[in-house]
N, C-alpha and C positions, 0 to 999 in steps of 0.2 A: 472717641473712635471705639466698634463694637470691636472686643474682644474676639478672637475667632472660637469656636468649639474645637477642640482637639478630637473628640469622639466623632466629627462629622464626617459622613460614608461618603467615600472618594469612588466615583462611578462605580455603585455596586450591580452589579450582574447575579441575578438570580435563576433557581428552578426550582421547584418544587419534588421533594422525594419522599413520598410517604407523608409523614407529618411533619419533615423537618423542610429544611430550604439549603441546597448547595448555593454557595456564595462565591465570584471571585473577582478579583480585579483586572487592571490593565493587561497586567502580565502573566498571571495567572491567580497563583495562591488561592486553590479551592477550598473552602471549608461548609464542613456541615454545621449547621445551628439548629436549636431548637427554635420551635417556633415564638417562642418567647424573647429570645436573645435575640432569632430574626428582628421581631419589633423594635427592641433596644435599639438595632445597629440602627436602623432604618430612622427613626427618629434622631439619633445622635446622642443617646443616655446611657452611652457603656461608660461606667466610672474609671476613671485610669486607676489602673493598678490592681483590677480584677483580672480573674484567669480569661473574660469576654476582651475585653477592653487589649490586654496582651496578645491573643489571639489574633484578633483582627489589624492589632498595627504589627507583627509578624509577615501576615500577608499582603501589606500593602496597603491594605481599606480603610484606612483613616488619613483626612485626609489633612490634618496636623502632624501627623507622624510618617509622612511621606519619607523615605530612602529612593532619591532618584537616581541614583547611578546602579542601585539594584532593579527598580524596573526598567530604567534602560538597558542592562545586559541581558534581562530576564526576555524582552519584548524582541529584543536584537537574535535571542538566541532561540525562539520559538519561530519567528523570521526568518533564521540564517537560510534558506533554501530561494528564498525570494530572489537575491542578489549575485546567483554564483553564474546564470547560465544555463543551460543543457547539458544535463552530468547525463541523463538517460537515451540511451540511440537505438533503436529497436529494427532492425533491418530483417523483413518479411523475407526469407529467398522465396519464396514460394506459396500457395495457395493449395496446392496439393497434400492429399493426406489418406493417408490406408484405414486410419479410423474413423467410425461415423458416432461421433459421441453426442448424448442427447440433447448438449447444452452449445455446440460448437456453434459458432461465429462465422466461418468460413464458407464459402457458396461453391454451389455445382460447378463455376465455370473452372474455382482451380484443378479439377479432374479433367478440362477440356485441352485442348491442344495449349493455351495460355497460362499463363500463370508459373513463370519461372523468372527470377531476377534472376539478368547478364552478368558477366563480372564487372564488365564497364561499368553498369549503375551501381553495382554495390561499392565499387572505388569511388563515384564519384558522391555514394552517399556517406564511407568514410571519410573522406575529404570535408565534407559538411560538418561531421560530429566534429573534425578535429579543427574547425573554425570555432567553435565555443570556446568562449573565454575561461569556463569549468576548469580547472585544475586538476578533476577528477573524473573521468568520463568510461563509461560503462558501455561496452559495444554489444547489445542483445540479439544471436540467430534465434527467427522462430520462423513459422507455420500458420498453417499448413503444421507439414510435418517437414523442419527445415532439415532435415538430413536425407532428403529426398532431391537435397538441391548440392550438393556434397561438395563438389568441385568449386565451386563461387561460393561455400563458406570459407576451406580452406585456403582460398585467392585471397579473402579478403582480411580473412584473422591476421595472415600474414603481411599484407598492405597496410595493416593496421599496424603493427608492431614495428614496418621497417620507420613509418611516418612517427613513430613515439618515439624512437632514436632518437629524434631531432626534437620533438614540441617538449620530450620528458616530463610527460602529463603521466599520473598514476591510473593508468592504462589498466581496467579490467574488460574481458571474453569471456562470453556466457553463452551459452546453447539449449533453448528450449526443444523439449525430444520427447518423445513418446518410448525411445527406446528399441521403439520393433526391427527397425531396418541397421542398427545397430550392428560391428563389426571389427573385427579384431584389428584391422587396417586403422577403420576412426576412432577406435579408442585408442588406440597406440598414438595416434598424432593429435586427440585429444589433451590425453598424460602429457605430452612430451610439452606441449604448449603452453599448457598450466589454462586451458579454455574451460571452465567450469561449466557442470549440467545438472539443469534444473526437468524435472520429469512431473507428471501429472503421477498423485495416486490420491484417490479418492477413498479408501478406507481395504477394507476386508477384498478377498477376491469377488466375492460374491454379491456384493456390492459396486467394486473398480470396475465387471466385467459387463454388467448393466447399463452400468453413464456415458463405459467408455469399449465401443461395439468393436471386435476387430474382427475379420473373418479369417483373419490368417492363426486364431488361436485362442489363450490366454493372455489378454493386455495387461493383466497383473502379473501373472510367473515372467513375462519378457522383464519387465519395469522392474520387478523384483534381483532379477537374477544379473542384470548389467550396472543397478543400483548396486549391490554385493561387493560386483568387481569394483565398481570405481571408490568406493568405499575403503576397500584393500589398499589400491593402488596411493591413496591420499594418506593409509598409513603406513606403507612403506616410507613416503616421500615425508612424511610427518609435516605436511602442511594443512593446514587448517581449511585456508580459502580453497584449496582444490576437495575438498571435500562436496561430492554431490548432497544437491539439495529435494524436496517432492513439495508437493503443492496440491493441496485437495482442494474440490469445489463441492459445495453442499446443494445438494437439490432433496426433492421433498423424499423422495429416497432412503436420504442419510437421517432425516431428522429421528429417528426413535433409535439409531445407532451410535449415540454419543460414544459411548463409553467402549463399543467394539475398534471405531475408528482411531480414537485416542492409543488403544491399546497396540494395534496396527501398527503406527507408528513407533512407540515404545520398541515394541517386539523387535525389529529393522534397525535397531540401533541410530534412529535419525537424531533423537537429540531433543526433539521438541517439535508443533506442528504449527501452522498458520491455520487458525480458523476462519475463511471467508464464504462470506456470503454470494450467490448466485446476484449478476449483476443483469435486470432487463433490457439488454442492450443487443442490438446486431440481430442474427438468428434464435436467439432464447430468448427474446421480450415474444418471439412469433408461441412458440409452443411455452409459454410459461403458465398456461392452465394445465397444464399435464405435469412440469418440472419444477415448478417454484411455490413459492409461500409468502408470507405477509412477514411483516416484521418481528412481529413478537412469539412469529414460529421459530423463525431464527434465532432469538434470546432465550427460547427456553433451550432450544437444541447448544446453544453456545455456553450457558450458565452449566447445563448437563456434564458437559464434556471436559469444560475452565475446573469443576469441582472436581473432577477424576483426573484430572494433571493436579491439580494439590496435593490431594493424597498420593500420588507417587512424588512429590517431594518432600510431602512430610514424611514417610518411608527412607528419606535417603538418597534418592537418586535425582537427580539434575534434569529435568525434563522441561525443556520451554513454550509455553503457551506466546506465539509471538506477537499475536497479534493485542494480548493486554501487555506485553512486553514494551511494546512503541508508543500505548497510551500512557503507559507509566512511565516512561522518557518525557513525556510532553508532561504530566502533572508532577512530579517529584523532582525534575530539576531544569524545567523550562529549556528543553533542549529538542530542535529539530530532529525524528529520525529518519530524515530523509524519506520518508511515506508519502506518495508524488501526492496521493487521494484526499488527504488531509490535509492540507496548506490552505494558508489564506492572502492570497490569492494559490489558487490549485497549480499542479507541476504541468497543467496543458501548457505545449509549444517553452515555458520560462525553464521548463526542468527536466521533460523530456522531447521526444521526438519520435513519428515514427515512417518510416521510410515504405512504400508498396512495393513488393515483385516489381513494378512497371516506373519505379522513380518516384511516383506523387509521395508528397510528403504532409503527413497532418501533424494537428498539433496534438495526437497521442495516441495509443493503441485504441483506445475507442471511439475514435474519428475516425480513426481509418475504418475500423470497423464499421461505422455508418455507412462510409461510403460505398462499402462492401455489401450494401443494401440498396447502392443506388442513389444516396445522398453526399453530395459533397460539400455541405456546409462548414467543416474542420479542415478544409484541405488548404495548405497553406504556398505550396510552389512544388520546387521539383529536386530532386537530390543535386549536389553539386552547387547548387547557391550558397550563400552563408549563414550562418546561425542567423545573422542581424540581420540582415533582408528577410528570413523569411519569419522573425519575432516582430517585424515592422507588418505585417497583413491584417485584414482585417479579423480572419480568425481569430488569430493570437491575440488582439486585444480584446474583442471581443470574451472570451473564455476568462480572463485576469480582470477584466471587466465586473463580470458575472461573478466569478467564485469569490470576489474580495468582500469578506463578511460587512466591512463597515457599510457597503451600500445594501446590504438588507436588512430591513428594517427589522424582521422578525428575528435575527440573529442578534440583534446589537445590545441586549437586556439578557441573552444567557447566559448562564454561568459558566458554558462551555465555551464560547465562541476565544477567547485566549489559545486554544487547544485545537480546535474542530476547521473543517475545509468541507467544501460543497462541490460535487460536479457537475460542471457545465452539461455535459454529454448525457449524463443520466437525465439534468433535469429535460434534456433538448429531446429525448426519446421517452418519458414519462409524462409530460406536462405540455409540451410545445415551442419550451422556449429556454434559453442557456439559462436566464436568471434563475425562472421557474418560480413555484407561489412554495418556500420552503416550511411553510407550517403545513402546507395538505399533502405532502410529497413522504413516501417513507423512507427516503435517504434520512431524515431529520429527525424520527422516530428510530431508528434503528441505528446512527450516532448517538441521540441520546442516552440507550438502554445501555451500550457498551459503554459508554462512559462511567454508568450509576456504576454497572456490574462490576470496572472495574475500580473505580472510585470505593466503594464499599468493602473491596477485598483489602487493598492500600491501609482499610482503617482498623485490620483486623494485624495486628505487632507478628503475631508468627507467620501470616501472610507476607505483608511487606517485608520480610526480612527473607523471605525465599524470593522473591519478584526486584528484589534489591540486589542479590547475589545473579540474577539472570543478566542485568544492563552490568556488569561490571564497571569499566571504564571506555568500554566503546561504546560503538552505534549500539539499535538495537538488536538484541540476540536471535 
């Protein structure tokens, strides 16, 4: 009987970076090799008991030296989001909105006599959320501009909490706001609720006041100045989770103002920023020869800005870049961070939800948003059915279908795919089709660049030890 090889590579996944090759297996364990070692592994001639040979049965790729109850936890815990349910419920009150920002999603009719969720449907689309088997569920107001819908957020924030009396699900309220219409009344029964807000700002004024049009003013000093208070207010109450949060969107705009934006933040005591990228979806896929850019405009503009949040923590101070934050939860300790966009299969309809002003309900904000173009291809029933009636349609499978990387071929050999998730939606408004062709598509180009970028920092000791200190012991920061 032939002996087996100890050194032989257990499904290695590769990619090429430069001259080297990222390597990883089932569960993850990414490593850089040279291209020489590359050969090694690949042939199955790492001598045991070399620093190559050590390496690789560390990460799992050998496939004599397999630890399977560590890739089972490792694969389980890169998965955990797969199996919980619909922790995310995103309820639109409205379609209406005082800003006309250059990137917006939303269409002329919500300015039209339409375009306001009843309180009835928003009870009966909490009712839905709180049909999920999640344990943990997240109740999203947005827009439009959802404080334009005031009266049926408040109905429902509070229909929401009398109904967690009883499920005793760890129950969070969020409100997505622009801030403008903003008032001493709703902040007061914001505070008093513990209903956390999340606000758009896109960098500097002079920049924020470009992307995002208000005619009633400054969309920056408004966002600015009620950001301030609610900020006060979370340190009075010395809670953490009541601390408002901001949210920038990059268009071609921002791209030569890394470093100003970055600072922006800083400045406002936020703590650290989310770098994303403009998604061609809904009304900006329409004007994205005026607004948008290619991929590896976005990785220089992202690499610019990743380097100017370093140096203010190699200075000292605590500043989180979150978006290499959550790749470095998924490569450094094989752990979900809840990031609906990267799963595999994706958080369409399995992990979040998103309810219309009018009841429809798809399988996520940017389904709905399609439809908010006239297509309903994402739309899965109507508020008020159950999480499992409406995860049984054809959408929902469809999308879990699509996003689950082992059925694409082009994904099943890289080195990221342990880590990485695909959108249906993106590919379904880029290409023609949920699966989509992901080696011609720039979702795939523009997950792989953050990856390198952030993979490369990870291998720099005083990096990784500030990016270590950002995930402490929870989710990502």
């Amino acid at each position: 009987m032939k002996k087996e090889n100890p050194s032989a590579p257990f499904e290695p996944r590769f990619e090429r970076d430069g001259k080297d090759f990222l390597v990883s297996g089932f569960a993850g364990g990414l490593l850089r090799l040279s291209a020489r070692d590359f050969a090694a592994f690949k042939a199955g001639r790492a001598r045991a008991g070399t620093p190559l040979f050590k390496k690789l049965e560390a990460a799992g790729l050998l496939r004599g030296r397999l630890d399977l109850d560590g890739l089972a936890a490792g694969a389980a815990g890169l998965a955990r989001g797969a199996w919980t349910g619909p922790g995310l419920h995103i309820l639109v009150l409205t379609l209406r909105c005082n800003h006309s920002c250059v990137y917006c999603r939303a269409t002329a009719a919500g300015n039209g006599a339409g375009g306001l969720m009843t309180a009835a449907t928003a009870r009966r689309a909490v009712d839905t959320a709180f049909s999920s088997p999640n344990p943990e569920i997240t109740i999203e107001f947005q827009g439009g501009e959802a404080l334009l819908n005031w009266a049926v957020l408040k109905d429902a924030a509070l229909y929401a909490k009398k109904l967690n009396r009883r499920a005793g699900k760890d129950l969070r309220l969020t409100v997505v706001t622009n801030l403008s219409v903003m008032d001493e009344e709703k902040f007061a029964f914001l505070v008093k609720e513990g209903i956390s807000v999340c606000t758009s700002l896109d960098g500097p004024a002079e920049l924020h006041n470009a992307n995002r049009r208000w005619s009633g003013g400054s969309s920056h000093a408004t966002a600015v100045r009620w950001l301030n208070k609610f900020k006060a207010a979370a340190a009075r109450d010395g809670s953490a989770d009541s601390l408002p949060s901001a949210l920038m969107t990059t268009t071609r705009r921002s791209l030569p103002l890394a470093a100003e934006i970055v600072e922006e933040y800083r400045g406002l005591g936020l703590g650290g920023i989310f770098l994303r990228p403009l998604s061609p979806i809904g009304y900006a896929a329409g004007v994205w020869p005026e607004i948008g850019y290619g991929p590896e405009e976005f990785l220089a503009f992202y690499r610019a800005a990743l380097a100017r949040v370093m140096r203010i923590n190699y200075a000292g101070e605590r500043f989180v870049e979150r978006n290499a934050a959550l790749l470095a939860r998924k490569l450094l300790r094989a752990e979900d961070p809840n990031y609906l966009d990267l799963r595999s299969p994706c958080g369409a309809a399995i992990g979040q939800l998103a309810y219309n002003w009018d009841g429809g309900v798809y399988t996520c904000d940017e389904g709905r948003m399609v439809a908010a173009c006239g297509d309903e291809a994402f739309r899965l029933g109507r508020a008020g059915e159950t999480c499992a009636a409406l995860l049984a349609r054809p959408a929902a499978r469809v999308c879990a279908m699509a996003s689950c990387l082992e059925a694409q071929s082009y994904c099943e050999r890289c080195a990221f795919k342990p880590f990485c998730g695909v959108c249906p939606v993106h590919n379904y408004c880029t290409q023609g089709s949920p699966a989509g062709d992901i080696a011609a598509g720039g979702w795939c180009a523009l997950q792989k660049g953050l990856f390198k970028t952030v993979f490369k920092l990870l291998e720099n000791k005083r990096a990784r030890a500030v990016v270590e200190g950002w995930l402490g012991g929870g989710s990502a920061a």
